[in-house]
N, C-alpha and C positions, 0 to 999 in steps of 0.2 A: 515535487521538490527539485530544486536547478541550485546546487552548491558550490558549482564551477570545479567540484572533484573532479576524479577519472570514469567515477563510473557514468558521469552524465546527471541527465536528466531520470528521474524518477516515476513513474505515474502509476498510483493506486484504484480501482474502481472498485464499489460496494455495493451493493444493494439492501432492503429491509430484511431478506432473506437471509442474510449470511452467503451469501454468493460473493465473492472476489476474484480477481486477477490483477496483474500485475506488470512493468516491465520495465528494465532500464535501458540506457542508450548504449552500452556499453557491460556486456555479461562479461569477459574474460578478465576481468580486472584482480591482478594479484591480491591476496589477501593479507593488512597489515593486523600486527598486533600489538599493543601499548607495553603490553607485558604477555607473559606465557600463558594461553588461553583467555584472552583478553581480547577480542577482535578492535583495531581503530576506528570506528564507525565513522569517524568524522573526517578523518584522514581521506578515508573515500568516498563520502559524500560532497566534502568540502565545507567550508563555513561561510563564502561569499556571496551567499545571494539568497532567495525567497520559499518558504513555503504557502502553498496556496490551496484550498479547501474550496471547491465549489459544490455546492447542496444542491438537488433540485428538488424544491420543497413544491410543486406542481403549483406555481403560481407562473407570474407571466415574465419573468424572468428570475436567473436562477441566484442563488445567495453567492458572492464569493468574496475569500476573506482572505489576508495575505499580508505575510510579516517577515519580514526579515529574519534569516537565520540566528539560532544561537550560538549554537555549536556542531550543530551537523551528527547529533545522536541525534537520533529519531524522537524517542520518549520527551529528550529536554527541549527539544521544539514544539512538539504537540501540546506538553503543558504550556509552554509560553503564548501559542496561539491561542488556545482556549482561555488564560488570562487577558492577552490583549485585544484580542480579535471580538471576542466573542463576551469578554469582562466573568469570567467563570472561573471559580478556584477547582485548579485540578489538579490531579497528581495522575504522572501516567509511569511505568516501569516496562520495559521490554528487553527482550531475550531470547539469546538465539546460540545455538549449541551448532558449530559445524564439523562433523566428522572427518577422519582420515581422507576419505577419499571425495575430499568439497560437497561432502551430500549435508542435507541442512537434518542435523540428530532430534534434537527436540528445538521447539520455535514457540513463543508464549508472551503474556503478556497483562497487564490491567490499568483501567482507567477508573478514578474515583473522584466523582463531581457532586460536591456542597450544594447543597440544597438554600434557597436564599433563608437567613436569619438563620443558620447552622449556628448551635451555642461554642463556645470557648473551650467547654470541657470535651468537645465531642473532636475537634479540631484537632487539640493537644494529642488526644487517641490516637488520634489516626499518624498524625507526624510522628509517635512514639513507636506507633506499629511497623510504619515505614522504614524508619530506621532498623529496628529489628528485626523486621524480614530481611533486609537484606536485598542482594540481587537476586532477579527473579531464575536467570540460567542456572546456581545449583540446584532453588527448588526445583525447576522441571527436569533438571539431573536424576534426583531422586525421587522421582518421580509421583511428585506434588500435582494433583488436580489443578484447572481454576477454582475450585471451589473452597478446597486445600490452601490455596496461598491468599485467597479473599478473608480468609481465616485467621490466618495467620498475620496479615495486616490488621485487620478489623478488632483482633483481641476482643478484649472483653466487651465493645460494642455488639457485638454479636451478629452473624448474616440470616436473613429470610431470603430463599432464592422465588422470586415469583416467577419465572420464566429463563427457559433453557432453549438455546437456539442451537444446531449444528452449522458449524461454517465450514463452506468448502471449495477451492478453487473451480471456477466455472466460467467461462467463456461464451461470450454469447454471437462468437460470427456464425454466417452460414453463408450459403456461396449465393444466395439470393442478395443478400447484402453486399458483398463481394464484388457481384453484376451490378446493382445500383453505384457503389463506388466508380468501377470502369466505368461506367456511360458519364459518371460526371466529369470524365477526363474531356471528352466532347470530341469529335468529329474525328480533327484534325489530328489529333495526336491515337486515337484508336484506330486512323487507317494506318498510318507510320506501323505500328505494332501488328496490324494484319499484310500490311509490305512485308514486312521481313520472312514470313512463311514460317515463323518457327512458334512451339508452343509457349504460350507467355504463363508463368506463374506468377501466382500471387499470395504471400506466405504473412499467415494473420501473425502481428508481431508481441501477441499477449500468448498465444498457445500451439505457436510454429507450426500449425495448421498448413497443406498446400493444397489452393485452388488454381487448378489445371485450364488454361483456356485455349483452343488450337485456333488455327487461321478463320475456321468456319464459325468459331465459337463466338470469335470478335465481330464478321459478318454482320451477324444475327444480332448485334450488339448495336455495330451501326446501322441497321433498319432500324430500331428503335429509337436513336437517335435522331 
């Protein structure tokens, strides 16, 4: 997401697993709020510019889809993208609890996509539920499940859950990756950095990771080269 805010540039990564990470251009960014307990979301994403979705569905190249901002809340974007992008009615609601001391308290969330030839009465449901549940931060205040607040949407529709996944932030550098990065610096610019004599770091910018490399480290870096 690039909203032209403060906080920068955006960028999410997922896997089938529930594995994620995450990181913006810009972490220290004051915290606004529209009202008391209300965070601005948009204010700090911004509203100027694009979200972009790229899939890689293991074909020969990867799917990416991209639409101009709504509003720079997350949830009112991700439904828009999934309508225009992707032509899919969806309803997404997200929520995010940040405590006293900028620690994030509870963080949550749902998406619900129409199945095609979805009937009228089942629609109505759901847009009735929506309304009624509310925002999704007091239910995880009080300490509302996903399952709990899909429930709570869904009324008298009723949920079958057929699968439960645990999601959890995960990072996949390793300093092996790290070294292929350096060598793709090439030559010229990896002898500069073994000139200098001093130990070069290199700090993964999803999970502030630091890989250490010393003058000899680089050496060894350009003989492979």
């Amino acid at each position: 997401i690039r909203g032209g805010g403060p906080i920068g540039t955006i960028t999410c990564v997922s896997d089938p697993d529930g594995n994620v990470r995450g990181v913006v251009t810009e972490s220290n960014v004051p915290l606004m709020e529209k009202q008391p307990g209300k965070l601005d979301i948009g204010a700090t994403v911004g509203t100027n510019g694009t979200l972009t979705v790229i899939r890689d569905l293991q074909m020969k190249e990867p799917y990416i889809g991209s639409i101009p901002l709504v509003s720079g809340e997350i949830a009112e974007d991700v439904t828009a993208y999934f309508a225009r992008s992707e032509q899919t009615p969806t309803a997404c609601a997200l929520g995010v609890l940040i405590d006293k001391d900028c620690s994030v308290k509870v963080a949550g969330g749902y998406l619900i996509q129409l199945l095609p030839g979805a009937p009228e009465e089942v629609i109505d449901t759901l847009e009735r539920g929506i309304q009624r549940a509310g925002a999704v931060t007091p239910m995880l205040e009080n300490g509302l499940t996903p399952e709990d607040i899909l429930g709570q949407v869904c009324g008298d529709l009723g949920v079958v859950f057929m699968e439960t996944t645990e999601v959890n932030y995960k990072c996949y550098c390793t300093r092996d990756r790290v070294t292929a990065a350096l060598i793709s610096l090439g030559r010229e610019e990896l002898t500069e950095i073994m000139e200098e004599g001093k130990t070069f770091p290199v700090e993964c910018q999803f999970c502030d990771t630091v890989y250490s490399f010393t003058p000899d480290d680089v050496a060894e870096l350009l003989e492979k080269v």
